[in-house]
GUGU-638380 format. One record per residue: residue in one letter; x, y, z of N, C-alpha, C in turn. Coordinates in steps of 0.001 Angstrom, whole numbers, plus 500000, padded with zeros to 6 digits. Example, Ala and Ser with C-alpha at 12.3 -4.5 7.8 and 13.67 -1.06 7.14 Angstrom:
BEGIN
   type      n_X      n_Y      n_Z     ca_X     ca_Y     ca_Z      c_X      c_Y      c_Z
      a   513190   494310   507800   512300   495500   507800   513200   496700   507800
      s   512850   497750   507080   513670   498940   507140   512900   500030   507870
% end
This chain:
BEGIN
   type      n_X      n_Y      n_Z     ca_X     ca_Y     ca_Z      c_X      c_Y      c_Z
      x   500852   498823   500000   500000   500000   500000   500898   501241   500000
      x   500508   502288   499395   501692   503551   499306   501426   504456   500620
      x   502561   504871   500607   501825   506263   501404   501026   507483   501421
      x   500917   507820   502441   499495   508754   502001   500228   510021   500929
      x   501679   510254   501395   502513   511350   500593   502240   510832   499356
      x   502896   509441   498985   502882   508899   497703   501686   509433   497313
      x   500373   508497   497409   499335   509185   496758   499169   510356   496580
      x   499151   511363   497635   498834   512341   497322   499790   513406   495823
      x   501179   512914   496557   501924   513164   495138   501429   512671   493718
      x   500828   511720   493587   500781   511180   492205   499647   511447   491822
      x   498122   512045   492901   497386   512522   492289   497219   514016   492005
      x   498365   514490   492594   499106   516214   491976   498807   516089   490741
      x   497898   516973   490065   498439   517098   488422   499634   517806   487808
      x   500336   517229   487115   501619   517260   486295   501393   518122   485256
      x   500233   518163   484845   499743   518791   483461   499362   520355   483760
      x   500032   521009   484707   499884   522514   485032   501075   522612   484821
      x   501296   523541   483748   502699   523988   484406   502340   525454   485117
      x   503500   525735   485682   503565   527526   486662   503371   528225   485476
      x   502422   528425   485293   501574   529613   484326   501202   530915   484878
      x   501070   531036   486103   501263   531845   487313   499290   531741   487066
      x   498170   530955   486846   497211   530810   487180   496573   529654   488377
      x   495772   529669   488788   495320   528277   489801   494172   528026   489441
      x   493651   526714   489997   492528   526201   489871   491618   526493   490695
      x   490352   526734   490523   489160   527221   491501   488538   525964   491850
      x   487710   525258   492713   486697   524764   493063   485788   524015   491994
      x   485601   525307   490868   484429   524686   490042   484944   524405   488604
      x   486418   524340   488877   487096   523943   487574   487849   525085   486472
      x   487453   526484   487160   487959   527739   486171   489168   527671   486836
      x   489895   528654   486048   491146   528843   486206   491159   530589   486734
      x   491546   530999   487414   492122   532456   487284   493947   532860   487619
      x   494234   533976   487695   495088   534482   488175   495556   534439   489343
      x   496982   533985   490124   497265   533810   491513   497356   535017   491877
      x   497218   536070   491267   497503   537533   492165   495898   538030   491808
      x   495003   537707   491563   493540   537968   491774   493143   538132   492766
      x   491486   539485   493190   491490   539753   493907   490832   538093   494833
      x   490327   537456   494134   489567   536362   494846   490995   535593   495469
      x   491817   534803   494771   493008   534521   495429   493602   534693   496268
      x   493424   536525   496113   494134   536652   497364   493320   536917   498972
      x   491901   536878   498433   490944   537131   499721   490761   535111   500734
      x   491440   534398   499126   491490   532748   499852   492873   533149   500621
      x   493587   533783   499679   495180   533506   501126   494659   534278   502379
      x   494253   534999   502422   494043   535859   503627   493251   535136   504542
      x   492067   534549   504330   491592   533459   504940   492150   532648   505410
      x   493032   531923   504871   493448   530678   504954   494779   531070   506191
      x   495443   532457   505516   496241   532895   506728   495426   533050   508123
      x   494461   533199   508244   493247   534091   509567   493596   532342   510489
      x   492881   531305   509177   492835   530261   509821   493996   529763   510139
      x   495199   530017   509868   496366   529300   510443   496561   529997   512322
      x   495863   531508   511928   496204   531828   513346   495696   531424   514835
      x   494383   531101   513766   494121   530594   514915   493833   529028   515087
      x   493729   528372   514538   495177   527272   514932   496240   527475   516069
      x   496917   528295   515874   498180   528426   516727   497541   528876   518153
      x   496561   529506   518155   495766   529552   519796   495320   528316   519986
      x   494866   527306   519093   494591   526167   519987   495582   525624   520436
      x   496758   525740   519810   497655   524633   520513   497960   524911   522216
      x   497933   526093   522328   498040   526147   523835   497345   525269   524845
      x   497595   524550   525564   496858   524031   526578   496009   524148   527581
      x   496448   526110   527796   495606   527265   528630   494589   527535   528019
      x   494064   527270   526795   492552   527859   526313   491705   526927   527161
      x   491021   527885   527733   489851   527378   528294   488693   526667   527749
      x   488551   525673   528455   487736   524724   528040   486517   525145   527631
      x   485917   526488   528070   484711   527518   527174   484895   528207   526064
      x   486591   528559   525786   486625   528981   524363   487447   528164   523163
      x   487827   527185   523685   488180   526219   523042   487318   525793   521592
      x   486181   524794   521856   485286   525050   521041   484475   525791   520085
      x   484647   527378   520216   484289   528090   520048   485470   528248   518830
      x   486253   528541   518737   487575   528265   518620   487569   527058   517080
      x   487852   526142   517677   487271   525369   516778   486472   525492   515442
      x   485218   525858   516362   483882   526075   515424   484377   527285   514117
      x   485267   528107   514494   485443   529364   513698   486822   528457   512730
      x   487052   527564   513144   488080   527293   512206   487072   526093   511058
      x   486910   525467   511444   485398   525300   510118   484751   526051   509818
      x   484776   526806   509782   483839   527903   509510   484396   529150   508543
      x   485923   529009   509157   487088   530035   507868   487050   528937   506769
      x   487440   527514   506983   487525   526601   505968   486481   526732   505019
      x   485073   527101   505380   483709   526924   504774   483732   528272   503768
      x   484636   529049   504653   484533   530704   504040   485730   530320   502871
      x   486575   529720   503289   487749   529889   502100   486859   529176   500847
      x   486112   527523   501117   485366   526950   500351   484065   527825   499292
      x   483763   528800   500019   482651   529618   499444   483421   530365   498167
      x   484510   530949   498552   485637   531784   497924   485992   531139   496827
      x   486561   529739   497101   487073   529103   496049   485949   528696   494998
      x   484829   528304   495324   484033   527866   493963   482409   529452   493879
      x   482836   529873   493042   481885   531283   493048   480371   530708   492517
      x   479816   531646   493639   478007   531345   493293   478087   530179   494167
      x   478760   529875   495109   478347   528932   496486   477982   529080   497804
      x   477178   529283   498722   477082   529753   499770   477493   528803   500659
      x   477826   528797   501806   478330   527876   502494   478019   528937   504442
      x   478436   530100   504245   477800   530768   505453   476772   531599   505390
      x   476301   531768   506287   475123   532528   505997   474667   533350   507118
      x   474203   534438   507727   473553   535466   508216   473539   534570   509573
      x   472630   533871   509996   472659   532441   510948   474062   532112   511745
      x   475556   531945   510702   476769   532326   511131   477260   533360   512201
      x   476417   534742   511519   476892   535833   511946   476378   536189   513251
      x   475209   535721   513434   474050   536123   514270   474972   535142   515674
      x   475439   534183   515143   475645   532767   516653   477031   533456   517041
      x   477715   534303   516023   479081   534406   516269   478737   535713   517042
      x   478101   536684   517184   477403   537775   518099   477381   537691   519202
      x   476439   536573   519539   475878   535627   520677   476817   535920   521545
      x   477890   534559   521126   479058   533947   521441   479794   535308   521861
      x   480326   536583   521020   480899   537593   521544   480330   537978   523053
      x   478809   538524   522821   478162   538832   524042   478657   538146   525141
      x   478272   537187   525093   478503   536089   525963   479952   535987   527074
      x   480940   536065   525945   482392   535615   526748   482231   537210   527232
      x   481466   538506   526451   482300   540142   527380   481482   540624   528323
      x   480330   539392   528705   479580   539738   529734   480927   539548   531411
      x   481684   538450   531177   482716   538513   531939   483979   539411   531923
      x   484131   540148   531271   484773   541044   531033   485040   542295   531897
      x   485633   543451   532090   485135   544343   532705   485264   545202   531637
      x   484279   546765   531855   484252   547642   531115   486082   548181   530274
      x   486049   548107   529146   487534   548485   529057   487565   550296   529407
      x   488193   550609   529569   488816   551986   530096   489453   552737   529498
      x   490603   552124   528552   491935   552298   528153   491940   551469   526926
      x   492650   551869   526243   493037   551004   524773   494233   550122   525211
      x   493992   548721   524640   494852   547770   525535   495769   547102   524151
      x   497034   546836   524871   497852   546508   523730   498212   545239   523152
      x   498500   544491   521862   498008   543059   521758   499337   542338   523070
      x   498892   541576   523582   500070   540906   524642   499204   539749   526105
      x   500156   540162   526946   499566   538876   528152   500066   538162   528132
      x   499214   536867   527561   499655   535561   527423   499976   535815   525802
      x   500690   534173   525875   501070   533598   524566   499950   533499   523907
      x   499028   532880   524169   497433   532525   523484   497047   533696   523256
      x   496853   534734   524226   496353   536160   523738   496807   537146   522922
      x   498179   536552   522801   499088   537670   521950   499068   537195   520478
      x   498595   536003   520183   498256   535342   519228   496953   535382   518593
      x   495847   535537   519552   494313   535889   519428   494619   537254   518824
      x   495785   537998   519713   495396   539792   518446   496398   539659   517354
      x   496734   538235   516838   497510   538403   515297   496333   537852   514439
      x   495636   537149   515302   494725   536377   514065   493539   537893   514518
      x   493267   538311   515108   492316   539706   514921   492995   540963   513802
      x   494479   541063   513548   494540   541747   512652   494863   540768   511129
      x   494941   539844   511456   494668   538606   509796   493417   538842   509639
      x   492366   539273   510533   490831   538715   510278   490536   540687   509498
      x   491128   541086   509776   491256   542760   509662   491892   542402   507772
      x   492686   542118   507964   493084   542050   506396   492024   541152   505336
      x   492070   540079   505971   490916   539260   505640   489517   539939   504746
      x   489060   540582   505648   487990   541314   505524   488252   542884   504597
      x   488815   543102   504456   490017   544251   503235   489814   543681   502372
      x   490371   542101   502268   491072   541649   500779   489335   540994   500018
      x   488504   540815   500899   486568   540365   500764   486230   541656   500187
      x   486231   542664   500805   485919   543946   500311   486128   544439   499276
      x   487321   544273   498946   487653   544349   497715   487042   543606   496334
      x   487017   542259   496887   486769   541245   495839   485376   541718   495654
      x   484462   542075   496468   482803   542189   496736   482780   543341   495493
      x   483753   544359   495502   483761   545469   495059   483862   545002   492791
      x   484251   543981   492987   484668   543609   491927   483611   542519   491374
      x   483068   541570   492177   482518   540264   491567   481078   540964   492429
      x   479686   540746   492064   479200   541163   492891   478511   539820   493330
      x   478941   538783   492774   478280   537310   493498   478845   536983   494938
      x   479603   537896   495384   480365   537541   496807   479206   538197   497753
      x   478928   536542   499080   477886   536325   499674   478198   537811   500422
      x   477125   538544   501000   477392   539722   501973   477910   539037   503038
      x   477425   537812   503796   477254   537528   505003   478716   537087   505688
      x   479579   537224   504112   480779   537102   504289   481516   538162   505120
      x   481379   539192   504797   481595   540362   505125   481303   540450   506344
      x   480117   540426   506840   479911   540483   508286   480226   539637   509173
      x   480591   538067   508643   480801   537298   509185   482467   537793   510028
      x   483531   538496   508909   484680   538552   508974   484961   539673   509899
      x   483881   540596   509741   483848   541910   510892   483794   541610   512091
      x   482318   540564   512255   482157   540159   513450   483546   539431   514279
      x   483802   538313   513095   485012   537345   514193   485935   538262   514425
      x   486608   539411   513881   487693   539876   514266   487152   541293   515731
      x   486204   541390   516328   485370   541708   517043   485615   540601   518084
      x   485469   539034   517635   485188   538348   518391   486810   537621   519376
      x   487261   538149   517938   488930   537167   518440   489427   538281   519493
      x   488841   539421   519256   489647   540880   520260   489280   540520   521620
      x   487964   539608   521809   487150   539463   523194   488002   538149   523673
      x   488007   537607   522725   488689   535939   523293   489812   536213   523662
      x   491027   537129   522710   491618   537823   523724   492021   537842   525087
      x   491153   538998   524952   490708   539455   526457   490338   538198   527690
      x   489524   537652   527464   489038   536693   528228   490202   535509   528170
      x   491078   535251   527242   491997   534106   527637   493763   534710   528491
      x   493601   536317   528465   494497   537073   529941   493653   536864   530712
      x   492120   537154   531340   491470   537095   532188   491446   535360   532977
      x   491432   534212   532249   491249   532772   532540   492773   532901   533184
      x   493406   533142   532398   495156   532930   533197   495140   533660   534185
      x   494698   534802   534641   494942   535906   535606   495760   536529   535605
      x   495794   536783   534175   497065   537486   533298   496248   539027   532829
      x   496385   540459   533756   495972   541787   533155   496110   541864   531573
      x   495282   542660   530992   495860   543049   529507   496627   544105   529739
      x   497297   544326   528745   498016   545453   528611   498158   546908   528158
      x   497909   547313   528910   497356   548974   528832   498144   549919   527948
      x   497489   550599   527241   498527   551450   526678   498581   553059   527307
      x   499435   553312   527453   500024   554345   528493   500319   555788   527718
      x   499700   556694   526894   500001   557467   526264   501393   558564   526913
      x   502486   558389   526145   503862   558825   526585   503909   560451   525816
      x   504207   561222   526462   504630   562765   526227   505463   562712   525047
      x   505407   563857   523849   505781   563504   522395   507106   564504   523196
      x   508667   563277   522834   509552   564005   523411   509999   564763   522446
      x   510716   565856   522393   511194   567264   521169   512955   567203   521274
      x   513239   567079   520474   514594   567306   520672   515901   568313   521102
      x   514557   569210   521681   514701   570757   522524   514855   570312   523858
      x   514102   569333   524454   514265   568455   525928   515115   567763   526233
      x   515775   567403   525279   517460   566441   525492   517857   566847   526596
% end
């Protein structure tokens, strides 16, 4: 029996060469520097980040799942992306991913201060995949601006999670008993004060 590499190598098609185009979902071809292309890398980057918050062992067993759920859910979004005129999320998405925000910043305390990405490892990672989800939602915008078959709910979906990853955040310094990190506005020094 081969390995799974083997197979997968041999069912690579050979018959592309680097044309600098890729294959879509539904069999078209476009451009790798397209705006749709590049709204799948941006995705697909969002979802690697957060990935890297699960691996921690400190995510709490309440946002864990949650967690999860958004990483099927980027997959579903990259899937929508890749084959056009497919829906795969929908309004329903956006509405549970709300919820879920509410929910974890009811524990929260009022913020005060603009807080800086840091804390923990998990949290300092939650605000890289909040500014991937920030680009993310740029590189959708764009594409929306261009194709007009791109689902809306996409859009809101991508607003919301990066809304949502800022709270999880927050709440995975709060589970550690780890403060966030405040930002401290510093006096603009002049080079007259030396």
């Amino acid at each position: 029996m081969p390995s799974i590499w083997l197979r997968f190598s041999c069912d690579t098609p050979s018959v592309w060469r680097d044309d600098g185009t890729t294959g879509l979902g539904d069999g078209s071809r476009t451009e790798k520097d397209s705006l749709r292309v590049a709204a799948m890398g941006e995705v697909d980057h969002l979802n690697a980040f957060v990935g890297s918050i699960l691996c921690h062992a400190e995510v709490p067993a309440h946002i864990r799942p949650l967690l999860e759920d958004v990483q099927h859910e980027l997959f579903d979004l990259g899937a929508e992306l890749c084959i056009p005129g497919s829906t795969r999320i929908s309004e329903e998405h956006v509405v549970r991913l709300e919820n879920q925000l509410d929910a974890i910043n009811e524990h929260l305390g009022r913020l005060q201060d603009f807080i800086l990405p840091g804390g923990t490892v998990a949290a300092a990672q939650a605000h890289l995949a909040r500014t991937a989800c920030r680009n993310a939602e740029r590189a959708l915008l764009a594409l929306s601006r261009q194709d007009a078959t791109v689902n809306a709910p996409l859009r809101r979906y991508l607003n919301r999670l990066s809304d949502f990853l800022f709270v999880v955040a927050r709440e995975l310094n709060r589970s550690a008993g780890t403060s966030d990190v405040l930002w401290i506005q510093r006096k603009a020094q002049t080079s007259g004060n030396a």
